[in-house]
C-alpha positions, 0 to 999 in steps of 0.5 A: 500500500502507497504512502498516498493510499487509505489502509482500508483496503487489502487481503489484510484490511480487516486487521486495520479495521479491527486494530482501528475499532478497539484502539478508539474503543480503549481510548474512550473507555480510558477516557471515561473512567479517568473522567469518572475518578476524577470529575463529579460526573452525576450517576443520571447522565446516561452517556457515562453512566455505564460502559455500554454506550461508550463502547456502542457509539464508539463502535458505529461512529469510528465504523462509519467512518472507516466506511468513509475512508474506504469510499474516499479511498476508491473514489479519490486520486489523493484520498488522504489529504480528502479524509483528513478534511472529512474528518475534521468536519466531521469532528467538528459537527460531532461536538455540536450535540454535546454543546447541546447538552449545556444549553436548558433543552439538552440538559433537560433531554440529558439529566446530569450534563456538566461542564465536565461530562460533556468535555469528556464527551468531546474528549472521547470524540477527538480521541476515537478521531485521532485514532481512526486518522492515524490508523488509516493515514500513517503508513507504518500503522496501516501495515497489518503486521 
């Protein structure tokens, strides 16, 4: 696989995919209960209540966008530069619902939603980011060993 190439796609793409997968999912569990030890996140708000959530969105969100990058892969001359600039779109609207959460209706939807549980929502979405880019960008990482 070229240097200009998305690692999405392969006889061996399937072990990029899954590395992909549980890295953001070990990520974001880190995440949440360094945040749940450290900030007084209230047991109401469901997002962190338990792992479960955590490991589901993580799960469907870092899968779709690997879908993305396959399809940015197939379909673009330079499909790295491309997904870079998806996924910071991406990520950007990502956060909008968490920033919901502080106004009156989203608290209101999302009982509990502090300061610090909604960072650490955010948190948790730069860093499933993070590893989904640097899993499918960096050459080395996308080499199924």
């Amino acid at each position: 696989m070229g240097a200009e190439r998305l690692a999405v796609t392969g006889s061996r793409a399937w072990v990029v995919w899954l590395r992909t997968i549980l890295g953001a999912v070990a990520a974001n569990l880190v995440l949440r209960a360094a945040a749940l030890a450290v900030f007084d996140i209230p047991p109401e708000f469901e997002p962190l209540a338990v792992a479960g959530p955590t490991v589901f969105l993580t799960v469907v969100g870092v899968g779709a966008g690997l879908g993305v990058a396959l399809v940015a892969d197939k379909r673009s001359e330079n499909p790295v530069p491309l997904f870079r600039r998806i996924v910071l779109v991406a990520l950007l609207l990502s956060l909008v619902p968490d920033l919901w959460m502080l106004t009156d209706g989203g608290s209101a939807a999302f009982p509990g939603a502090t300061v610090p549980a909604v960072v650490t929502l955010m948190a948790q979405h730069v860093a499933a980011a993070a590893v989904v880019l640097w899993s499918v960008t960096n050459p080395i990482a996308g080499t199924p060993a």
